[in-house]
N, C-alpha and C positions, 0 to 999 in steps of 0.2 A: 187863299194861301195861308192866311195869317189862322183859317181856323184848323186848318189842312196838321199844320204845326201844333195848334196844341191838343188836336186828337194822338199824334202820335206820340207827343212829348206824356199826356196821360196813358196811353197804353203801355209804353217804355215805364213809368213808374209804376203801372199793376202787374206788369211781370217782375220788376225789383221787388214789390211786397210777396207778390205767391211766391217768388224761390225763397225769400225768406222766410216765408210759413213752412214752406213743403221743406227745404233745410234743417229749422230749427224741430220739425216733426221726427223726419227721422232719423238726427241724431240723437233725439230726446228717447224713440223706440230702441236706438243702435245700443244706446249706452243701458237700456234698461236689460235688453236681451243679453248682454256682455255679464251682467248684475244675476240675471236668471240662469244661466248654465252655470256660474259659480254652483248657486243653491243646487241645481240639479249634480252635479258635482260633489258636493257636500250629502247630498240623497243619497247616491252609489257607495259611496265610502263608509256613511253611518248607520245608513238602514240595509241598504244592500250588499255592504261588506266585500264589495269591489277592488279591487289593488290598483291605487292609482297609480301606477307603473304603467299597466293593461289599457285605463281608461287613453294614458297620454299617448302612448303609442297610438290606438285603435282614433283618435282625436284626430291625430296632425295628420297619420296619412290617410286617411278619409277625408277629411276635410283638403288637405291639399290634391288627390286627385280629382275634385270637384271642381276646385279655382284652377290646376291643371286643364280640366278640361274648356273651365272659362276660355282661359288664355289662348288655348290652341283653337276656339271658335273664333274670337275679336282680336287676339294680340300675338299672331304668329308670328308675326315681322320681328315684331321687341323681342318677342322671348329668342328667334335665333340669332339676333341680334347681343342678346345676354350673356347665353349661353356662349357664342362664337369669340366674344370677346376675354383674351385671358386674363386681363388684371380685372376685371367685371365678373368673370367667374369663381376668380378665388374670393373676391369679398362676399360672395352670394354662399360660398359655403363657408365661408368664419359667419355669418349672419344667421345659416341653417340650423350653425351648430350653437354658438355664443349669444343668441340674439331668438329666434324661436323656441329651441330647444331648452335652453336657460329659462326663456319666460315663461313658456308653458307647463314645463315637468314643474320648476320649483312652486308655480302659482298653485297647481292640484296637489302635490304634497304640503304646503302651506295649507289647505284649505282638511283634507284629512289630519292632520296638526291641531287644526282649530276649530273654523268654519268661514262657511264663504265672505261673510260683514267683514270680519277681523282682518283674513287674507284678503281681501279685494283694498280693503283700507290702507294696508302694509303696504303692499305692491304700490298703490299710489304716492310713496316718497319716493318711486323714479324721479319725476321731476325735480325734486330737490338734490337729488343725486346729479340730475343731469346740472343742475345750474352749478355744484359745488366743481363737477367735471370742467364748465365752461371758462368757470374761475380759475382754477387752476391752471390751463389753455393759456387763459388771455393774461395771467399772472399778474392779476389783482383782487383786491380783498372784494367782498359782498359790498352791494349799496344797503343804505339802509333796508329797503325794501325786501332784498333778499334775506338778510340780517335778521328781518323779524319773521320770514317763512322760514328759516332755522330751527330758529326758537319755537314757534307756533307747532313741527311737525317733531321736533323730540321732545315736546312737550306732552304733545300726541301720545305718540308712540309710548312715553313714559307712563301715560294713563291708562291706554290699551294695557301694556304688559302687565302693571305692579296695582292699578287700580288707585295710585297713590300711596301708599305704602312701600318703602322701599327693598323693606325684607320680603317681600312679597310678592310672587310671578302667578299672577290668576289666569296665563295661558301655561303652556308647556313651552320650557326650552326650545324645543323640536319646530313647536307651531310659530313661534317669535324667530326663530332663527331663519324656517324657509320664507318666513313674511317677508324677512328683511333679502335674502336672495333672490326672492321674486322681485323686488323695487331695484334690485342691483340688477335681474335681467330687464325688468321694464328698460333701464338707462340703454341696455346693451344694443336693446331691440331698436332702440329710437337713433342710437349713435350711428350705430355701424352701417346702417345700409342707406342713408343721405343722400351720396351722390350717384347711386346707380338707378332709387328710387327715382330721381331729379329726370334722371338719364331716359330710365327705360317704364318707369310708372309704377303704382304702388303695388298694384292687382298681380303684373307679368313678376315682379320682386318676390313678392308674398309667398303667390302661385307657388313658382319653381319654387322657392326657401324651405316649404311645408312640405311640398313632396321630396324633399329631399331631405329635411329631418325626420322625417315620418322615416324613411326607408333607414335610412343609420339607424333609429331607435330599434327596430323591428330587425334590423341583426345584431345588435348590443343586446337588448331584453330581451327578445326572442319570446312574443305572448305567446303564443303556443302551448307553453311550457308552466305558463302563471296558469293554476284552476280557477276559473271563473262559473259561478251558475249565474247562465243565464236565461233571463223569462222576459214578458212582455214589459214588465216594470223594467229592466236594465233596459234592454231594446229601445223604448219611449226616451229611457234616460238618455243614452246617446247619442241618439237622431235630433234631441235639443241641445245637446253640446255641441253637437257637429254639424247641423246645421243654422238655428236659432242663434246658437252661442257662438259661431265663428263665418261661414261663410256669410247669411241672411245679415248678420250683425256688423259683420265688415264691410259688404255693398251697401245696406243704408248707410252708417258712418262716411264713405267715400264719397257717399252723392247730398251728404251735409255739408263736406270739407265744400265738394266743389261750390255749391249754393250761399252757405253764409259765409266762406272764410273758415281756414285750419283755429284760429283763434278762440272766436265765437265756438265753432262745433267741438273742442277740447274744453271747452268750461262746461255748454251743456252735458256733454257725455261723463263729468265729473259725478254725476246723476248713477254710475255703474254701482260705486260702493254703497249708496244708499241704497237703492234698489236690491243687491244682494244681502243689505244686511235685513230688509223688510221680507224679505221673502225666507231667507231662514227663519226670521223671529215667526215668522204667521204661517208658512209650511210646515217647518221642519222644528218649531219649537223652539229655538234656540233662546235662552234668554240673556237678556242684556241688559245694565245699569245704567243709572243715570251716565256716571261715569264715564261708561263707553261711550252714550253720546256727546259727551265733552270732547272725546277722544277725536272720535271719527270727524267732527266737525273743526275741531282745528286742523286736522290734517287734511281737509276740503278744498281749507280757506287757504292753505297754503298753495294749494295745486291753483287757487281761483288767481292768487297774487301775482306768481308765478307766472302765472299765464297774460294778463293783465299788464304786468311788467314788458314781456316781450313783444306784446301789440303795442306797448307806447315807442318801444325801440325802432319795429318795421316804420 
């Protein structure tokens, strides 16, 4: 009996260590792939000369009729479940529009601006954003802790732009400005859709959110109308934004949440910006200063605090 117990009590802990491994793998893959469709992104715009207008539209509803199509094999139930319900439908399209849309269009204009390191970096003061929002909320100051991921990410941020220098913008107006919109839709994406996500799951949310920003974009822009040449290089390029860079990237992520913990799988996948910034520097040539690694790594360390702060709280 007594051995009966501790073969299972060891098998119960070598399935804790493998979802740990297999977790901590593919959010470490999720978060690089996220990092690589920046670059392939950054590819279309500089080499390819793409209109990242074209790219976001041709992005979200492609990509969302794919997780559409998920959802209506495994999660039919949720989805008319979602859709059926009316204060659950209107938050799904203020989230399609303020929360997708936001995060997507301004991160690919952000990255034609710049490049994919700088944008994927920017974008990452969402959370700082979202803690300043939380604060605000609960209607008190920062703890220390927050206090110095303030400090630490417009520190950042001050080194990205001006390089130290303060008379001095080493990106463009344009490219600093959607960086920072992109971090204002990261907050958006992560606010807004909470309790329906809770409700009805991340996948069935997503799903419907994308195919239904994808379809507003596509009567607003109206690609059609944008000239685009395309050849086998664009073609490549897409098929890794929309599937590598969003669906492939988002299933592993999910099945890292479920495995280690949202905690754990959001510090790994902090892993996105470096990964994007190594892959322009070593594809696409981009160079960067010391500097910028100054930059990029305090604004890491804040996402890491950040995060670290909220597992001591749960």
């Amino acid at each position: 009996m007594n051995e009966l117990i501790v073969v299972k009590g060891e098998e119960k802990a070598q399935n804790i260590r493998t979802k740990a491994v297999r977790g901590t793998i593919l959010t470490l893959i999720g978060g690089i792939s996220w990092g690589f469709s920046g670059a392939c992104g950054q590819y279309l715009f500089s080499v390819k000369g793409i209109d990242p207008h074209w790219v976001t539209v041709v992005r979200m509803l492609t990509a969302g009729l794919l997780l559409f199509c998920l959802v209506l094999f495994k999660y039919r139930e949720q989805m008319v479940g979602l859709l059926s319900n009316k204060r659950d439908r209107r938050t799904l399209i203020v989230f399609s529009i303020f929360g997708l849309i936001a995060c997507q269009y301004t991160y690919l204009l952000a990255i034609s601006h710049s490049n994919a390191g700088t944008a994927t970096v920017l974008q990452y003061l969402g959370p700082l954003l979202i803690m300043i929002f939380v604060c605000g909320m609960d209607r008190r100051l920062p703890t220390k802790t927050e206090g110095v991921a303030i400090a630490l990410a417009v520190t950042g941020t001050f080194l990205l732009a001006t390089h130290g220098n303060v008379s001095n913008l080493v990106i463009s107006a344009q490219g600093l400005f959607w960086g920072l919109m992109a971090a204002l839709g990261l907050m958006l994406y992560t606010i807004i859709p909470g309790k329906i996500i809770n409700k009805w799951g991340s996948i069935v949310v997503t799903g419907c959110g994308m195919l239904m920003g994808g379809s507003i974009l596509l009567v607003v822009i109206r690609p059609w109308q944008i000239p685009v040449s395309l050849d086998w290089q664009v073609f490549w390029g897409m098929l890794a934004i929309i599937v590598i860079g969003t669906v492939v990237s988002f299933t592993l992520y999910l099945q890292g949440v479920s495995d280690i913990g949202p905690v754990k799988a959001s510090m790994i996948a902090s892993v996105e910006p470096v990964s994007a910034a190594l892959f322009s520097a070593f594809w696409l040539n981009t160079a960067f200063v010391w500097i910028d690694m100054v930059g990029f790594a305090l604004i890491i360390t804040t996402v890491i605090l950040l995060t670290r702060q909220g597992s001591s709280r749960d």
